[in-house]
N, CA, C and O of each residue as an XYZ file, in Angstrom:
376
protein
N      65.542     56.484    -50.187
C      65.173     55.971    -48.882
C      63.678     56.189    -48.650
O      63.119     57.218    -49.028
N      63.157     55.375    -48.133
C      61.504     55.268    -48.000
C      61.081     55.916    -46.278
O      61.574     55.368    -45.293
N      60.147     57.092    -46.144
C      60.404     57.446    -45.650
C      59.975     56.150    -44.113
O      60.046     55.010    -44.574
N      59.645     56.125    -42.778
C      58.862     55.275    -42.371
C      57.141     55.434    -42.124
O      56.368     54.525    -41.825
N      56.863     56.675    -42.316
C      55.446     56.528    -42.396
C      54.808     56.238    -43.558
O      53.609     55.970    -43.479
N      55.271     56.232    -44.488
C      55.009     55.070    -45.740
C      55.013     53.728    -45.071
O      53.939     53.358    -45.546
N      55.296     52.980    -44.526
C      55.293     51.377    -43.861
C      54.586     51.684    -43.300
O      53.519     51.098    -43.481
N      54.597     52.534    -42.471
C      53.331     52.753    -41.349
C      52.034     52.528    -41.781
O      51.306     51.634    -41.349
N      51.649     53.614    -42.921
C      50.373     53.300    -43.536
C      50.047     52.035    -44.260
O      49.019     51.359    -44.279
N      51.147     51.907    -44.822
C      50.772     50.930    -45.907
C      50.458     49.373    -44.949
O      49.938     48.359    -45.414
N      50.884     49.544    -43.703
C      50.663     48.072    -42.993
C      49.288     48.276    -42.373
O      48.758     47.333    -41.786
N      48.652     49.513    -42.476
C      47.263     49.954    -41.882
C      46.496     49.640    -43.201
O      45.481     48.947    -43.128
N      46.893     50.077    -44.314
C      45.450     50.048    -45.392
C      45.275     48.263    -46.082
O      45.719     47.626    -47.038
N      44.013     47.943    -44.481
C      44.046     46.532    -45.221
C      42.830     46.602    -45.929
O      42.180     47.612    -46.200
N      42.559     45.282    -46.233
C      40.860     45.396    -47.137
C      39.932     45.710    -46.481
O      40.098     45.141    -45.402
N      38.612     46.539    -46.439
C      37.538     47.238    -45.779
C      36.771     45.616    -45.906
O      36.726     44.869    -46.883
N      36.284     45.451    -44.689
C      35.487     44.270    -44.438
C      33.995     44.556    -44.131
O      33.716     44.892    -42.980
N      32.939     44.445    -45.124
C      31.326     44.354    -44.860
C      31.553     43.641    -43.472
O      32.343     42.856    -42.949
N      30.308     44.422    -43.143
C      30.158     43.733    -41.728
C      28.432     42.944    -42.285
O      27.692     43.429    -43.142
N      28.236     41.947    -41.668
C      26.778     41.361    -42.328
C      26.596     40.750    -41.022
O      27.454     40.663    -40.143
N      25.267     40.291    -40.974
C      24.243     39.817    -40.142
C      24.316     37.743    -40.103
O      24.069     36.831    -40.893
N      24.693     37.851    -39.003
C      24.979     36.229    -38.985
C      26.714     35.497    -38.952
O      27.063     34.344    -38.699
N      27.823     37.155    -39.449
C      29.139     36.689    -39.715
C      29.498     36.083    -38.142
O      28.808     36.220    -37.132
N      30.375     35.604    -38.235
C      31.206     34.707    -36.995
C      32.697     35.122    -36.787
O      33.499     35.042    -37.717
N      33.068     35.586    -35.491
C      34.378     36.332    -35.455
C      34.978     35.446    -34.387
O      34.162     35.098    -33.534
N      36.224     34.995    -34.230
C      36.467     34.137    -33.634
C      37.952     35.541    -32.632
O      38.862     36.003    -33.319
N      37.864     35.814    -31.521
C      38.581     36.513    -30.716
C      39.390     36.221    -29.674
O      38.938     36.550    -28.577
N      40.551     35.653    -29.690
C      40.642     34.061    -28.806
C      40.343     33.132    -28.444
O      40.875     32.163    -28.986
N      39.400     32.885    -27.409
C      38.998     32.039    -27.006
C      37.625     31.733    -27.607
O      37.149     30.628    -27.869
N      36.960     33.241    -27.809
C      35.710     33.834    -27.651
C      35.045     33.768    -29.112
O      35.551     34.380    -30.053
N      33.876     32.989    -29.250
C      33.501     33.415    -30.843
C      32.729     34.485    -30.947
O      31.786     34.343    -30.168
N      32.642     35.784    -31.695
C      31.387     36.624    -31.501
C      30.382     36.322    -32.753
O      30.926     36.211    -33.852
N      29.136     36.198    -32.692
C      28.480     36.187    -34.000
C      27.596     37.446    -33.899
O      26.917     37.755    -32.920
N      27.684     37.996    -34.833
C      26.465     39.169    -35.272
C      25.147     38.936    -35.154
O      24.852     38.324    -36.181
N      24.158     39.074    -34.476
C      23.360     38.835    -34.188
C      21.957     39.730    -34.804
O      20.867     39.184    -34.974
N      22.243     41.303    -35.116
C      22.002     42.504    -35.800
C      22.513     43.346    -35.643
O      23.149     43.820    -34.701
N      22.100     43.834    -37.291
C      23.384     45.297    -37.550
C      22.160     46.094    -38.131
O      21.143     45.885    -38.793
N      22.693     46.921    -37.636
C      22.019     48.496    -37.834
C      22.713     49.582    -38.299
O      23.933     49.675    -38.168
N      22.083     50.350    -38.793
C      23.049     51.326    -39.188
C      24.125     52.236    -38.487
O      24.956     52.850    -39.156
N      24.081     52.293    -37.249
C      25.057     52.944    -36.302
C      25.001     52.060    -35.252
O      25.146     52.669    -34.192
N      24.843     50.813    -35.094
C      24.558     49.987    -33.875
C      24.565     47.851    -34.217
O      23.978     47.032    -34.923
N      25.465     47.886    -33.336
C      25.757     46.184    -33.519
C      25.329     45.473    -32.309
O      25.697     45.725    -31.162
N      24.380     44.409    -32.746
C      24.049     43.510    -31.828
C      24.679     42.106    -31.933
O      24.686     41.415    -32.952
N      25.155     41.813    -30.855
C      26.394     40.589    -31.053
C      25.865     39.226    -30.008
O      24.807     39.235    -29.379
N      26.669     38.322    -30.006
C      26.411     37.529    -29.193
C      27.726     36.651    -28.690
O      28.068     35.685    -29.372
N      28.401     36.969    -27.582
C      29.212     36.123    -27.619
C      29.541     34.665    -26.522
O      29.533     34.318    -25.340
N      29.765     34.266    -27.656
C      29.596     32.481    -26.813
C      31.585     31.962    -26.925
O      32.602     32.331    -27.512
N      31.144     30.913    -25.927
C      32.676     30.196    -25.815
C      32.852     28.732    -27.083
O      33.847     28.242    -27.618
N      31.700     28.486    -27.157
C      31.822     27.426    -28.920
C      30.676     28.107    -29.716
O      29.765     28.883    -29.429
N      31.190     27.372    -31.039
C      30.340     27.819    -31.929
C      28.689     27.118    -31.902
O      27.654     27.395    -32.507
N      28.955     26.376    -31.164
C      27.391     25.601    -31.344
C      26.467     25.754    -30.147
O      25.277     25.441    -30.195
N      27.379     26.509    -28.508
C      26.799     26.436    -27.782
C      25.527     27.923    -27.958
O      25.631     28.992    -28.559
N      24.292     27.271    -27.044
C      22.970     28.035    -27.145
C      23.213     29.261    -26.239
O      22.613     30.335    -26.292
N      24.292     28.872    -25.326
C      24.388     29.884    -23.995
C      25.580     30.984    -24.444
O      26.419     30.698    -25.298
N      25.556     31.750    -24.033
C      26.288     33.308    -24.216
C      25.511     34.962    -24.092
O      24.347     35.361    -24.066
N      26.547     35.455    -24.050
C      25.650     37.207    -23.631
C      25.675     38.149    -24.619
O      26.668     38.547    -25.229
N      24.161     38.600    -24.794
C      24.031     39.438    -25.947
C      24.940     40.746    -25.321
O      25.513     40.920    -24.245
N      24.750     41.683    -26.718
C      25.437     42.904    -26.165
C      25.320     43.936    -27.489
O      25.750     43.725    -28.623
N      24.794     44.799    -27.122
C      24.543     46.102    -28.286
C      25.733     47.346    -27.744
O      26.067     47.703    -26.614
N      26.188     47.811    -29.196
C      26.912     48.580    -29.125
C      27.358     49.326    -30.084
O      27.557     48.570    -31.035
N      27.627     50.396    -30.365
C      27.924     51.057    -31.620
C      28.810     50.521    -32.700
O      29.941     50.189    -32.346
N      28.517     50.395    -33.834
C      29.855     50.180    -35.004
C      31.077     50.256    -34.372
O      31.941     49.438    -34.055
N      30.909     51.612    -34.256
C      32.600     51.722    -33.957
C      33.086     51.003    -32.825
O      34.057     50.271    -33.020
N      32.706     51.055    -31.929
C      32.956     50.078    -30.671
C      33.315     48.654    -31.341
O      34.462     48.231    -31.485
N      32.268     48.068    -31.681
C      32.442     46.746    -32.642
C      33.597     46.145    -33.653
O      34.233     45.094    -33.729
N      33.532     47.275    -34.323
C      34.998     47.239    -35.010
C      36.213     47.138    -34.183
O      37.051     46.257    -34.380
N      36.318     48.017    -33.271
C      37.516     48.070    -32.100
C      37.470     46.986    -31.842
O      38.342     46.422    -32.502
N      36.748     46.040    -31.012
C      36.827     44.606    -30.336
C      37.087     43.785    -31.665
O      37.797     42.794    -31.493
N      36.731     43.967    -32.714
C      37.118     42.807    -33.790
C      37.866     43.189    -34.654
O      37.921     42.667    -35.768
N      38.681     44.328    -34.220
C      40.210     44.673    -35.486
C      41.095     43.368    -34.910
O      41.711     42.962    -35.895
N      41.413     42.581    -33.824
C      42.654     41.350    -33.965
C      41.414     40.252    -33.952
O      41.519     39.253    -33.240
N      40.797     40.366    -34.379
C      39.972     38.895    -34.355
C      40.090     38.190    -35.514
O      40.932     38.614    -36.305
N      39.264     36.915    -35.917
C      39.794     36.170    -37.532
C      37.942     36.067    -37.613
O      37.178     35.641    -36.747
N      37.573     36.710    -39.181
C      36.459     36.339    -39.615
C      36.819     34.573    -39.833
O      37.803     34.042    -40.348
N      35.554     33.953    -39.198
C      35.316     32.910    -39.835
C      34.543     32.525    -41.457
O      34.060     33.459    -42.097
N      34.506     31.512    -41.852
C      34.046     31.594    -43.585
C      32.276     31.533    -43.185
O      32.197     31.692    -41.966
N      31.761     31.469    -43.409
C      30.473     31.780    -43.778
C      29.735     31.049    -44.762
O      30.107     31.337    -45.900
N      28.707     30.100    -44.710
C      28.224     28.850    -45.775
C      27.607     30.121    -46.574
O      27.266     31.196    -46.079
N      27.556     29.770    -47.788
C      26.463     30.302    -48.436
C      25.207     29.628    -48.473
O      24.095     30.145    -48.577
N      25.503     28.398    -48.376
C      24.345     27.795    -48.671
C      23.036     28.495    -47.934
O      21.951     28.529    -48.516
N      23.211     29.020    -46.678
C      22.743     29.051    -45.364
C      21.743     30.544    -45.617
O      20.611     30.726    -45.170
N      22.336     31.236    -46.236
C      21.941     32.632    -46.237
C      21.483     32.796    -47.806
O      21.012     33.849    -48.235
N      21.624     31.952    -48.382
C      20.711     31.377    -50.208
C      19.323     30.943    -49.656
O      18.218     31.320    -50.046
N      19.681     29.904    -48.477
C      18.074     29.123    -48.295
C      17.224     30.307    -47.566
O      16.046     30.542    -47.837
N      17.921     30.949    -46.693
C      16.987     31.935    -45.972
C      16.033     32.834    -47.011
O      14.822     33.017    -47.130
N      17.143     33.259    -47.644
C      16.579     34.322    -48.593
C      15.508     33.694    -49.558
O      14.602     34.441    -49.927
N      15.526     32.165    -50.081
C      14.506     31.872    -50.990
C      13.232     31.410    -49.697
O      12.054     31.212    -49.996
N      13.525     31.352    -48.933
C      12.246     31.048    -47.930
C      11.442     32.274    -47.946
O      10.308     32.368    -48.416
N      12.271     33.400    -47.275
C      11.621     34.749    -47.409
C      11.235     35.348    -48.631
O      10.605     36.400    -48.744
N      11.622     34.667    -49.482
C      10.889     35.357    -51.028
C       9.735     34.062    -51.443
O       8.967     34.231    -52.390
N       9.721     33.039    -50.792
C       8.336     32.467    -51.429
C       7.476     32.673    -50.555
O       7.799     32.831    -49.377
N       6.161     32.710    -50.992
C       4.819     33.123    -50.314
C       4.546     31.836    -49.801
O       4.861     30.670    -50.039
N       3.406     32.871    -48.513
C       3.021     31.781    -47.679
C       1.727     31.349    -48.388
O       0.890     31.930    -49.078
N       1.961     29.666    -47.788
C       0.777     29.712    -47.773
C      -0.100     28.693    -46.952
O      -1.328     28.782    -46.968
């Protein structure tokens, strides 16, 4: 017989999720996007669509952050988007 805190845990240990700069969390209604991450501190932004300009920033610790986005759904994330940034910032100006 298995005991039940075996289920217990095992329905807790899901995959550890990077948190990154720019991800998109969708929380009902509410999308949050990461706006900056810091090492003990998350700056977010949350808007009612994904495209609208209007919504309220909001800084707050990791852990806080995590709490509001343990039932939320990561959205996918282009790569393309965060490839072009990065080769912009690595070629020189000129």
């Amino acid at each position: 017989m298995v005991a039940p805190t075996n289920i217990r845990n095992s329905s807790r240990m899901k995959k550890p999720i990077k948190l990154r700069q720019a991800q998109v969390w969708k929380q009902g209604e509410e999308y949050i996007r990461i706006v900056q991450l810091e090492r003990l501190a998350v700056e977010y932004k949350a808007a009612a669509t994904l495209t609208s300009k209007k919504g309220t920033h909001h800084k707050v610790s990791k852990k806080e952050f995590c709490r509001l986005i343990k039932q939320a759904e990561l959205l996918e994330t282009t790569k393309t988007t965060s490839t072009s940034n990065q080769a912009s910032a690595a070629s020189p100006a000129r």
